[in-house]
KEKE-708704 format. One record per residue (C-alpha): x, y, z. Coordinates in Angstrom, 2 decimals, m for minus. Layout:
BEGIN
<<X Y Z>>
...
END
This chain:
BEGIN
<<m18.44 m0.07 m35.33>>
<<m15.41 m1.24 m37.46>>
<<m11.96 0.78 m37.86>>
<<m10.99 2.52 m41.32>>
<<m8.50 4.57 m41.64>>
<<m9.60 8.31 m41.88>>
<<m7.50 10.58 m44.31>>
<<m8.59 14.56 m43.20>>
<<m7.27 17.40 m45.03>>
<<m7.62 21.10 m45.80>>
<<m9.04 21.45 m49.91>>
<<m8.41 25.17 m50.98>>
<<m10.68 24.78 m53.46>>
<<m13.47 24.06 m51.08>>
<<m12.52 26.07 m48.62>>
<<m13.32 22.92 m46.24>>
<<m11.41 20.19 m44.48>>
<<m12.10 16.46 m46.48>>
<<m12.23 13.50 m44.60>>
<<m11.66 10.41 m46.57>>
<<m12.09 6.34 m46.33>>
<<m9.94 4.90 m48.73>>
<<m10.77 1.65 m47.88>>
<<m14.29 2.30 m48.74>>
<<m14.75 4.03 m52.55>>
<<m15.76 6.87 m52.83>>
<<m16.52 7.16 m48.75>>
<<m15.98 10.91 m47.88>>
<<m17.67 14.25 m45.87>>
<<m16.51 17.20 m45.91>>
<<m16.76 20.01 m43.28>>
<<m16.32 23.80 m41.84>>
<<m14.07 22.47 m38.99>>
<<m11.88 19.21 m38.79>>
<<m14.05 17.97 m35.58>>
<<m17.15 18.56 m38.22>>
<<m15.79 16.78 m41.18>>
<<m15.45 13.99 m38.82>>
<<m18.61 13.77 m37.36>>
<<m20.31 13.90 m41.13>>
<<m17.90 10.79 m42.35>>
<<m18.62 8.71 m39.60>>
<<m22.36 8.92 m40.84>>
<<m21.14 8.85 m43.66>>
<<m19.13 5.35 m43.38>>
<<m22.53 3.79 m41.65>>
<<m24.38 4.40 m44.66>>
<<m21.98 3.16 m46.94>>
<<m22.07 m0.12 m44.96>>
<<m25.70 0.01 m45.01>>
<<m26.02 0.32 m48.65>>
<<m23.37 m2.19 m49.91>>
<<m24.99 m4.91 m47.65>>
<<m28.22 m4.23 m49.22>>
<<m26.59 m4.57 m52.48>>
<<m24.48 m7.92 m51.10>>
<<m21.24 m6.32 m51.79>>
<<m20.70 m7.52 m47.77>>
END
């Protein structure tokens, strides 16, 4: 799997902790705990990958 810079951090307004990709727009999971916002991006990056080689943006 490649390396991208993960941005995690606490959003009041959800009342969850945001991990972000910014390498990768609009890449981002959120979650109840910081180990479970994690986990969800990291599914979350795969399918990004997925989709934008479909779409030949790779």
């Amino acid at each position: 799997m490649s390396r991208y810079e993960i941005i995690l951090h606490w959003s009041d307004e959800d009342q969850r902790f945001i991990a972000e990709v910014p390498e990768l727009a609009g890449c981002a999971a959120d979650g109840a705990t910081r180990q479970e916002a994690l986990e969800n991006v990291e599914v979350v990056i795969e399918e990004w990958l997925e989709t934008a080689k479909e779409l030949g943006r790779l």
